[in-house]
C-alpha positions as CSV (number, residue, x, y, z in Angstrom):
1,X,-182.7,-35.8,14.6
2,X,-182.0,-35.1,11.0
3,X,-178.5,-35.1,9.9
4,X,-178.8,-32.1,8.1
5,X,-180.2,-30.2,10.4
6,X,-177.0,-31.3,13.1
7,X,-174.8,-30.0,10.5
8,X,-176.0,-26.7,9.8
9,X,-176.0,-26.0,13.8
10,X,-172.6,-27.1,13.9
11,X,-171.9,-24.6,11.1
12,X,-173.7,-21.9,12.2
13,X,-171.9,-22.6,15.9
14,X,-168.6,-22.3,14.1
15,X,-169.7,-19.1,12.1
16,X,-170.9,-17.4,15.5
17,X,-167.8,-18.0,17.3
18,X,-165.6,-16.5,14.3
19,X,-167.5,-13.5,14.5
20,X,-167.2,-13.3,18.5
21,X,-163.2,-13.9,18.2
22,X,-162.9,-11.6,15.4
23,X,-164.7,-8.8,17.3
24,X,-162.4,-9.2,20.8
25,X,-158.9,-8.0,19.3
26,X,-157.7,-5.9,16.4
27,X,-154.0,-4.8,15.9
28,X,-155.6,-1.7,14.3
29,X,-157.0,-0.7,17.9
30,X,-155.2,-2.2,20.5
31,X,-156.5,0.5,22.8
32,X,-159.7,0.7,24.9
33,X,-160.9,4.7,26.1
34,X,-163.1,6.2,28.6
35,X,-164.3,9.1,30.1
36,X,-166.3,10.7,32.4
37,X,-166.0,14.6,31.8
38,X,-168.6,15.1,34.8
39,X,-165.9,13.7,37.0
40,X,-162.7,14.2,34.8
41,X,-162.2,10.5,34.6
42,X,-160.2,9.0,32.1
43,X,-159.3,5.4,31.6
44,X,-157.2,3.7,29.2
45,X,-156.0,0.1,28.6
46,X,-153.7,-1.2,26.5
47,X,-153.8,-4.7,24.8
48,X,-151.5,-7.2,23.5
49,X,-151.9,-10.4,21.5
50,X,-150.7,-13.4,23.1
51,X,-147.5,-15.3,22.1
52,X,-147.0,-18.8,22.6
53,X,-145.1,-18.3,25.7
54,X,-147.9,-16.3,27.4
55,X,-150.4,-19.3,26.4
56,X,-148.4,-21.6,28.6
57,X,-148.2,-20.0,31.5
58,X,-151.8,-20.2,32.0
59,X,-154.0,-18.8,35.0
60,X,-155.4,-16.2,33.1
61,X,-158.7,-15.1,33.5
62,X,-161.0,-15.6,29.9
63,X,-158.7,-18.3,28.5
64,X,-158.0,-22.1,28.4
65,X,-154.4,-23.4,27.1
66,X,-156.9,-25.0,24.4
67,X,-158.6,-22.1,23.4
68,X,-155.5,-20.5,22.2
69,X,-154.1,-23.1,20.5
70,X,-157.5,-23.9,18.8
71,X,-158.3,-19.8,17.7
72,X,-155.0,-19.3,16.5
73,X,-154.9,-22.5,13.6
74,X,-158.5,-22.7,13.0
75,X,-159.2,-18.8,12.8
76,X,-155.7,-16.8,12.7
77,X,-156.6,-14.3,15.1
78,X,-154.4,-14.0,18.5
79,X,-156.1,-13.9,21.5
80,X,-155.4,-11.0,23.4
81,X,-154.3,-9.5,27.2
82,X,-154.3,-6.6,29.3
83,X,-150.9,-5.2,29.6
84,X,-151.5,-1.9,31.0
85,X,-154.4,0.4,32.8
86,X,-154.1,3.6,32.9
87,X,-156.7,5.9,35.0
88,X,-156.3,9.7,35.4
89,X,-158.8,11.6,37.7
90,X,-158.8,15.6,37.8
91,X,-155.7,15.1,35.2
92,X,-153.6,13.1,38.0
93,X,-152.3,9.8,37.4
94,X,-154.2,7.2,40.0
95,X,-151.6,4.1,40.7
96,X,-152.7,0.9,39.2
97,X,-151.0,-2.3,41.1
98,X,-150.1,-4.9,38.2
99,X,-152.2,-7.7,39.8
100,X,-155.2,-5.5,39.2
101,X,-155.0,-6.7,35.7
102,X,-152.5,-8.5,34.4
103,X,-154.3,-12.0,34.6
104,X,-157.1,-10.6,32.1
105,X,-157.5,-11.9,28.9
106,X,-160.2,-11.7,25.7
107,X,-161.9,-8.6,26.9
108,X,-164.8,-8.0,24.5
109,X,-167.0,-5.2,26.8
110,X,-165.4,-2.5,29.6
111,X,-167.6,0.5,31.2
112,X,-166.9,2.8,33.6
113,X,-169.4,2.9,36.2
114,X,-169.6,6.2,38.6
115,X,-170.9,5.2,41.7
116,X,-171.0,8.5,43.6
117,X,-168.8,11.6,43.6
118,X,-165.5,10.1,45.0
119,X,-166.1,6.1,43.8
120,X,-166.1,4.5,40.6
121,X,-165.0,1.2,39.4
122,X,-164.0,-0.4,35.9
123,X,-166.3,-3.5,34.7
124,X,-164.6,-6.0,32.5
125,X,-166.6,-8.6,30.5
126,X,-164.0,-11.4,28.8
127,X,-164.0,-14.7,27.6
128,X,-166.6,-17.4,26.6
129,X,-168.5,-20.1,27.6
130,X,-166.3,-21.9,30.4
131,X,-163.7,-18.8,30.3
132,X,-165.9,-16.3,30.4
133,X,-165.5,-14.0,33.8
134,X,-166.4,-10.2,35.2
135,X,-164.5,-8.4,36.5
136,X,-164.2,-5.0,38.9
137,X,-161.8,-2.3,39.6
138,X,-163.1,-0.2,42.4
139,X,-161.3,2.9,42.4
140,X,-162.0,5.5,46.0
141,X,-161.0,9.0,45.6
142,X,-157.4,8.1,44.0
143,X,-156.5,5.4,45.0
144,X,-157.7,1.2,43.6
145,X,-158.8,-0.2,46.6
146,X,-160.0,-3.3,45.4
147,X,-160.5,-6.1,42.3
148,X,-162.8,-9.0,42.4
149,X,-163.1,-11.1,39.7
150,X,-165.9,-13.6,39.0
151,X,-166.3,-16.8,36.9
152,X,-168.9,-16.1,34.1
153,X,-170.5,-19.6,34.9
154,X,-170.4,-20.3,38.8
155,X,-169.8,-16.9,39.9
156,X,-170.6,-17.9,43.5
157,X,-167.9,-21.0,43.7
158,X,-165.3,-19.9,41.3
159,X,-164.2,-15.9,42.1
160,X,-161.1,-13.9,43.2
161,X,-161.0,-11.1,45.4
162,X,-157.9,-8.7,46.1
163,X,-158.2,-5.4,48.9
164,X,-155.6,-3.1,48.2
165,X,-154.0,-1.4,51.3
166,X,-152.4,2.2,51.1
167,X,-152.3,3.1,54.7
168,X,-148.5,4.2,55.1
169,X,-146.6,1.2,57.5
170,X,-146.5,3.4,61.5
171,X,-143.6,0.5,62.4
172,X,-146.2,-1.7,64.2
């Protein structure tokens, strides 16, 4: 193959992923919103740039250790992390458990999809290439009731699933 030509796709390569990175996280609008008037649902999450601190800790869900050393000399942009989901139906609060969350990272897509007239769940799109997962929030009248989060590349071997139990404890 032409030298050239290996070149310019390495370019262009580097040239798309600036403009994917660049388009996940802005401090000018670190918050995503949405709503459903039909059902008088509103959803909003909070991001947060990563620090260096965060990066080491690892196991989150859109990001390698590599990736954020690598975006943050090459491009200067921080990657970025959920820190907080907030979801009010009929203008009361619904209880978000932290794990529902907190190991997200790079989201670049979220829509609220309404199942049927008491359901709905939150879909998260995030990271890239070997990062990339999707995830959902299923929320049941007002309560979460479960989170399952697939890998973006072997969703049927690499996935997480959480069930959320609010059934009050009767002492058995």
């Amino acid at each position: 193959m032409n030298t050239k030509i290996i070149y310019l796709n390495i370019l262009m390569i580097i040239l798309f992923n600036n403009l994917i990175f660049a388009e996940k996280f802005t401090a000018n609008n670190p918050i995503i919103k949405l709503h459903n008037k039909e059902n008088k649902i509103e959803v909003i999450i909070r991001l947060q740039p990563f620090s260096e601190n965060d990066a080491i800790k690892k196991g989150y869900w859109g990001m390698l250790m590599e990736d954020y050393k690598y975006v943050l000399k090459y491009y200067k942009i921080h990657v970025h992390k959920i820190v907080s989901i907030q979801i009010k139906r009929d203008n009361k609060e619904i209880f978000v458990p932290i794990s529902a969350y907190m190991d997200l990272s790079n989201v670049y897509e979220v829509k609220l999809i309404i199942q049927d007239k008491n359901s709905f769940y939150i879909y998260i799109i995030g990271g890239d290439a070997a990062a990339a997962y999707e995830a959902y929030i299923y929320i049941k009248g007002y309560e979460v009731i479960k989170r399952k989060v697939v890998c973006g590349e072997m969703p049927d071997e690499v996935w997480e699933e959480t069930i959320y139990s609010w059934e009050p404890d009767d002492g058995r």
